[in-house]
C-alpha positions as CSV (number, residue, x, y, z in Angstrom):
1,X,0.0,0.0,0.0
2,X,1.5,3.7,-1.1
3,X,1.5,6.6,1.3
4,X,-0.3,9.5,-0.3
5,X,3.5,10.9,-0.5
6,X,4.0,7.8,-2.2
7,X,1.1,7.9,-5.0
8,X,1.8,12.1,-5.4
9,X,5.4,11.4,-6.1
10,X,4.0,8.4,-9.1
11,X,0.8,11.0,-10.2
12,X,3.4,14.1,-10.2
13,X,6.0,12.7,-12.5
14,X,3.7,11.3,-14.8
15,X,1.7,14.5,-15.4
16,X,5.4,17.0,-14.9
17,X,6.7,14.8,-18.0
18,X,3.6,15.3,-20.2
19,X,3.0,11.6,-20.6
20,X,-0.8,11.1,-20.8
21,X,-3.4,13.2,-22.4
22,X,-4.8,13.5,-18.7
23,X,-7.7,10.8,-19.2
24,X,-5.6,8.2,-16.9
25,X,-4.4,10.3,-14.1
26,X,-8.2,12.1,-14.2
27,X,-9.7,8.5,-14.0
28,X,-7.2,6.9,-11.2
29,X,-7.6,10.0,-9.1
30,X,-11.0,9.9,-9.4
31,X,-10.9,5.7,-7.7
32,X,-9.1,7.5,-5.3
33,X,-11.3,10.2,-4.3
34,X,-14.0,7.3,-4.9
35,X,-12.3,5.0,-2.1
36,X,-11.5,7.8,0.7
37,X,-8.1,8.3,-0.5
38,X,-6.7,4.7,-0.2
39,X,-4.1,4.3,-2.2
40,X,-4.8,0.1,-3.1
41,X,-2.3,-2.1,-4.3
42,X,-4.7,-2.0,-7.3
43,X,-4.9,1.5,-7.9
44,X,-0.5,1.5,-7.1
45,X,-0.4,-1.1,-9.9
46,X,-2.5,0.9,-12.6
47,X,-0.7,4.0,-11.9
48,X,2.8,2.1,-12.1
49,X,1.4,0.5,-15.6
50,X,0.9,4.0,-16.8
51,X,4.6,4.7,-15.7
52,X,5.5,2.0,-17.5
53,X,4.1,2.3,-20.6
54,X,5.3,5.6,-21.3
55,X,8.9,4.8,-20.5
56,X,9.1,6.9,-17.5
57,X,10.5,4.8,-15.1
């Protein structure tokens, strides 16, 4: 499970680098607000597929 420092760091680089059109981030933050702000090993794994595929990490 991330910290919220954690998921901000994984949500800040991917939008500081440009990488997504927005849609992603808007939808994962979104669970997030959904779910009380727990950052789930689900929602940790969709943001850190999003890393990946855009060659960020």
């Amino acid at each position: 499970m991330l910290t919220k420092e954690q998921f901000m760091k994984m949500y800040n680089t991917i939008y500081a680098d440009g990488a997504t059109q927005g849609y992603e981030l808007r939808d994962l933050m979104a669970k997030v607000e959904k779910r009380n702000r727990e950052y789930t090993p689900r929602l940790t794994q969709e943001l850190e597929q999003i890393l990946k595929d855009k060659s960020i990490t």
